[in-house]
C-alpha positions as CSV (number, residue, x, y, z in Angstrom):
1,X,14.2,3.2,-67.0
2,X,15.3,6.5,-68.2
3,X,16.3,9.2,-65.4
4,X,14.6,12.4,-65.1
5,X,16.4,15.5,-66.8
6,X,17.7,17.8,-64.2
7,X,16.0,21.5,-64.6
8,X,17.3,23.6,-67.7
9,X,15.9,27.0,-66.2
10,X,16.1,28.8,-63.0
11,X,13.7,31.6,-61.8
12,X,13.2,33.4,-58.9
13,X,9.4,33.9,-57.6
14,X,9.0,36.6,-55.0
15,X,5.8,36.6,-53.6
16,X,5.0,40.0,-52.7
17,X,3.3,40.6,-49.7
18,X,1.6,44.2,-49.4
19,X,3.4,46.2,-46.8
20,X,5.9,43.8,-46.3
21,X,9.5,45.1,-47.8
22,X,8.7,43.6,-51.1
23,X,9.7,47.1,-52.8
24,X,12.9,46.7,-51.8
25,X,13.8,43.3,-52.8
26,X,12.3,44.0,-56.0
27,X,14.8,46.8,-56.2
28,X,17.5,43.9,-55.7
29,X,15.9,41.9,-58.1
30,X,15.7,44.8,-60.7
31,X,19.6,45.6,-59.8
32,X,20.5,41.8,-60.5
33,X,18.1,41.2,-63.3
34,X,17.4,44.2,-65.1
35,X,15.0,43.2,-68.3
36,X,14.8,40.0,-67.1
37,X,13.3,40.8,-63.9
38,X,9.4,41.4,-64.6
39,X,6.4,41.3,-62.3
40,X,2.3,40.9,-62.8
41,X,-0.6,40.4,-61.3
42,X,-3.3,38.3,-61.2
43,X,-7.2,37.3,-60.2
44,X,-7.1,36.9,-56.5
45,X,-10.8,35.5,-56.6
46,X,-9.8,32.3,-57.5
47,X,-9.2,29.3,-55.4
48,X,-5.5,29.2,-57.0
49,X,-4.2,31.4,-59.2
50,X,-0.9,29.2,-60.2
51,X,-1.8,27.6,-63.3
52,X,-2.0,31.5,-64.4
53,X,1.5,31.7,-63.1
54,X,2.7,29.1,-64.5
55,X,1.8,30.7,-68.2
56,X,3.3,33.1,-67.2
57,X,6.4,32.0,-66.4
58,X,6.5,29.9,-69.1
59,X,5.6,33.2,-71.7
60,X,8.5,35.1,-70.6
61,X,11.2,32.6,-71.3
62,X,14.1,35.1,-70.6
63,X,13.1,36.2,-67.7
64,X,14.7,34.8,-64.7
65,X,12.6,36.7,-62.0
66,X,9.1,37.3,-61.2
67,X,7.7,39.2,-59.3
68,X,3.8,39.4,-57.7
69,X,1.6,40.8,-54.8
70,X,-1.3,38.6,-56.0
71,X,-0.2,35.3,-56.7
72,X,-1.2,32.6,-54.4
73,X,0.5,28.9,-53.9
74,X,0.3,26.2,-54.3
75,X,3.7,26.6,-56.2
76,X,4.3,26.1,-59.9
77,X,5.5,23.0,-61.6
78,X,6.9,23.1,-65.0
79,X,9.1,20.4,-66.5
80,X,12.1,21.7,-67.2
81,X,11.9,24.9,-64.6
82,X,13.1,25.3,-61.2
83,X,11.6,27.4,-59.2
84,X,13.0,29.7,-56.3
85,X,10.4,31.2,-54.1
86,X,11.1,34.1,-52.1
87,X,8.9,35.8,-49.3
88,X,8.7,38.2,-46.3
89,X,7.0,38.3,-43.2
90,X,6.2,41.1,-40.6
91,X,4.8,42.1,-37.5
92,X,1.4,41.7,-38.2
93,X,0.3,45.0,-36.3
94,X,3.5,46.7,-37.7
95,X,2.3,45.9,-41.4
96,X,-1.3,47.0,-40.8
97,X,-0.2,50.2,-39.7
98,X,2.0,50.8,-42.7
99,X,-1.0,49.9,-44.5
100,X,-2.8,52.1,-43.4
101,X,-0.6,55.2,-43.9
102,X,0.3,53.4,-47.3
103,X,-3.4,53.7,-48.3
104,X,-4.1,57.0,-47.0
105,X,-1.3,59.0,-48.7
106,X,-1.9,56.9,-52.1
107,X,-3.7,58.6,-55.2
108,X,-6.3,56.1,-56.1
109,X,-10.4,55.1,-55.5
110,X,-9.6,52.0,-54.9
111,X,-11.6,51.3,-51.7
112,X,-8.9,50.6,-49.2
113,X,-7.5,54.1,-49.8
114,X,-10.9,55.9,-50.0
115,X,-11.3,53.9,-46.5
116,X,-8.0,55.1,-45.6
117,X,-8.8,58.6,-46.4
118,X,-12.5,59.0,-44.5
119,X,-11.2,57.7,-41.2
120,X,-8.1,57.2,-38.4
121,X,-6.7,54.0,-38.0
122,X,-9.0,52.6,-36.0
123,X,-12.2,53.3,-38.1
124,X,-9.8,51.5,-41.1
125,X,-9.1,48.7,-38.6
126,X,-12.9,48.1,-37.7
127,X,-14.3,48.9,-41.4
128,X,-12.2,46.4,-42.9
129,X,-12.8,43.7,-39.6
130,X,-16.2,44.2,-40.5
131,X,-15.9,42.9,-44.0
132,X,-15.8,38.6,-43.0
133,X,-13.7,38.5,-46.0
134,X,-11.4,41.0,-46.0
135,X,-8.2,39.3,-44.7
136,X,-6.4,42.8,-44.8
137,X,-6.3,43.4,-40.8
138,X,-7.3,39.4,-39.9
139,X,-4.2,37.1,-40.4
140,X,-3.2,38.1,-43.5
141,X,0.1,36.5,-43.6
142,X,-1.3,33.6,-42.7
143,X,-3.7,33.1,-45.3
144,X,-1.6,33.7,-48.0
145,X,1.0,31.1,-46.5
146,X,-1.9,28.2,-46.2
147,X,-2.7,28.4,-50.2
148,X,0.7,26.6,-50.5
149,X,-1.2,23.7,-48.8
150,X,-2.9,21.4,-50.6
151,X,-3.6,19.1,-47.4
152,X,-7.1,19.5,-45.7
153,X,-6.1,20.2,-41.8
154,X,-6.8,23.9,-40.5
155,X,-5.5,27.4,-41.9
156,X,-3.0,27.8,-39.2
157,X,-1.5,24.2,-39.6
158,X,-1.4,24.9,-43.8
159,X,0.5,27.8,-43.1
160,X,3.1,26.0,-41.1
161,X,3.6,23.6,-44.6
162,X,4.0,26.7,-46.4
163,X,7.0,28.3,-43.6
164,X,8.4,24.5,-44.3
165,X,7.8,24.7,-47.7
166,X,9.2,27.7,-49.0
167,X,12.3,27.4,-46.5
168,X,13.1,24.2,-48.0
169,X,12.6,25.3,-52.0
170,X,13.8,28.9,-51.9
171,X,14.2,31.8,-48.8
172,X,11.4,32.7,-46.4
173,X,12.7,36.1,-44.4
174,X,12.2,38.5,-42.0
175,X,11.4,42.4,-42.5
176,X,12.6,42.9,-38.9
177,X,15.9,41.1,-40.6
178,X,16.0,42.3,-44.3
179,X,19.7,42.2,-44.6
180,X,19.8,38.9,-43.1
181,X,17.3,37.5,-45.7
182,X,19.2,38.9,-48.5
183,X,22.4,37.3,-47.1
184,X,20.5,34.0,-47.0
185,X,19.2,34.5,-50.7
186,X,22.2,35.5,-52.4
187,X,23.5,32.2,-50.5
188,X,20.6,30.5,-52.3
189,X,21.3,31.8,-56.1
190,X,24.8,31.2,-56.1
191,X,25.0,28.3,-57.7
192,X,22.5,29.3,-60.3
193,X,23.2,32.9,-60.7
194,X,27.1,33.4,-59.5
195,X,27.1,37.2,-60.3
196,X,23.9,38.2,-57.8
197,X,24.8,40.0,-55.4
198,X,23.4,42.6,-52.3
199,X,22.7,46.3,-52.5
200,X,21.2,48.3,-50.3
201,X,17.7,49.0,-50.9
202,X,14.6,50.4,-49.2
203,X,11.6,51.3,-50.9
204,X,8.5,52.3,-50.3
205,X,9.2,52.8,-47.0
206,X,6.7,54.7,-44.2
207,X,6.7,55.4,-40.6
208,X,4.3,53.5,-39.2
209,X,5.3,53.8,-36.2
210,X,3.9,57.5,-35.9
211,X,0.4,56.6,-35.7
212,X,-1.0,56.5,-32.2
213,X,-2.5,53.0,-31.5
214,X,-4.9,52.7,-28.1
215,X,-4.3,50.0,-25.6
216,X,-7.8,48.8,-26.8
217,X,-7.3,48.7,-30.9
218,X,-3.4,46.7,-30.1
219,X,-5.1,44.0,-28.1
220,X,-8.0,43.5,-30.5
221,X,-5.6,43.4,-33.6
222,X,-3.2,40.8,-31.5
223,X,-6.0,38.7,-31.1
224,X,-7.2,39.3,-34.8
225,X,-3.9,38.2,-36.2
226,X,-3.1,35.6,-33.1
227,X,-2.2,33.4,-35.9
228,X,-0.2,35.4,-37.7
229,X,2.1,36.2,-34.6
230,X,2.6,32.5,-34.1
231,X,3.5,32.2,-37.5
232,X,6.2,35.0,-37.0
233,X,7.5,33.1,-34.0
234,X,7.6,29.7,-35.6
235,X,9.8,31.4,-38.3
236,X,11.9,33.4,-36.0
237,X,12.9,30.0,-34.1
238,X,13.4,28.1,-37.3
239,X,15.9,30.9,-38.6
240,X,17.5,30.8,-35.0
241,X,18.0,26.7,-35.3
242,X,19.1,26.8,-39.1
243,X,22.1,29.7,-38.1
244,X,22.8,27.1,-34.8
245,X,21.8,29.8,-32.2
């Protein structure tokens, strides 16, 4: 029986979350990298968007990280290819509101910044809560984290696979703890890619905290991202137990 052949290429997969310090780390990525750090995007409308990924990854064999706001799991598999992921998560309140202002100072008719544009942050909250699609203000975090399950239990319990899932593979990080997360990826890459190291980096940055949010509009967006706050905490105590705290 022959043996499988151990990986020939590394690449590091950072799954961009809007609003959610990915600027920066693509900074790091772009400091590291340099030509061979490239990003893209792809159709979101699709159950999975990987097997798109996975061309691309595999057409741009120099590269040796990619980076995304629109790719979705379940995670690539190419023979030959080992592959990194790297993700962020936020307050989910704290990311909506930098949404918000993100959208509202951006030049484009796109129709989250038009929506941005016409009203304050609550009218944006409840036009987009009205959309039953639109996972912009409803558990975003966690939806995006459940596509790396391929298992058929509920969205919440999906999303729990993909915390697991991407810890165990490649670095799942904190906003709240940005330098901490680098600390941990550079810690990951070092066997693979020696010379990568940290720089200070923040990109892209707004105040979010400046806009006013009523008693009211906080409790209906924690109970629209409920999930997305237990998702937070369930990462927050698996960082805790990995650093023996």
């Amino acid at each position: 029986m022959s043996t499988p052949k151990p990986p020939q290429r590394t690449v590091v997969l950072h799954y961009h979350l809007f609003k959610n310090a990915g600027t920066s780390l693509d900074q790091i990525l772009k400091h590291n990298f340099g030509t061979t750090w490239v990003t893209a995007e792809f159709d979101t409308g699709l159950a999975s968007n990987t097997p798109d990924v996975e061309n691309w990854i595999v057409q741009n064999p120099e590269a040796c990280a990619f980076s995304s706001h629109t790719m979705k799991g379940p995670l690539p598999l190419i023979e030959g290819v080992k592959i990194i992921p790297v993700l962020l998560l936020r307050d989910p309140v704290s990311r909506i509101r930098s949404a918000y202002q993100f959208e509202r100072a951006q030049t484009s008719d796109s129709w989250g910044a038009q929506l941005a544009k016409q009203h304050d942050f609550e009218g944006y909250v409840r036009a987009r809560l009205e959309r039953v699609k639109d996972r912009q203000c409803r558990n975003f975090q966690t939806h995006r984290l459940a596509s790396f399950s391929q298992n058929k239990q509920p969205e919440l319990m999906r999303a729990f696979d993909g915390v697991r899932l991407i810890n165990a593979t490649g670095v799942i990080g904190l906003v709240s703890d940005f330098n901490g997360t680098i600390q941990l990826l550079s810690k990951r890459l070092r066997t693979d890619f020696p010379d990568f190291h940290w720089v200070h980096a923040r990109e892209n940055s707004s105040k979010s905290n400046s806009i006013l949010v009523s008693e009211n509009l906080n409790q209906l967006l924690r109970e629209k991202n409920a999930d997305d706050l237990v998702v937070l905490r369930t990462l927050r105590d698996l960082l805790q137990t990995q650093r023996g705290e």
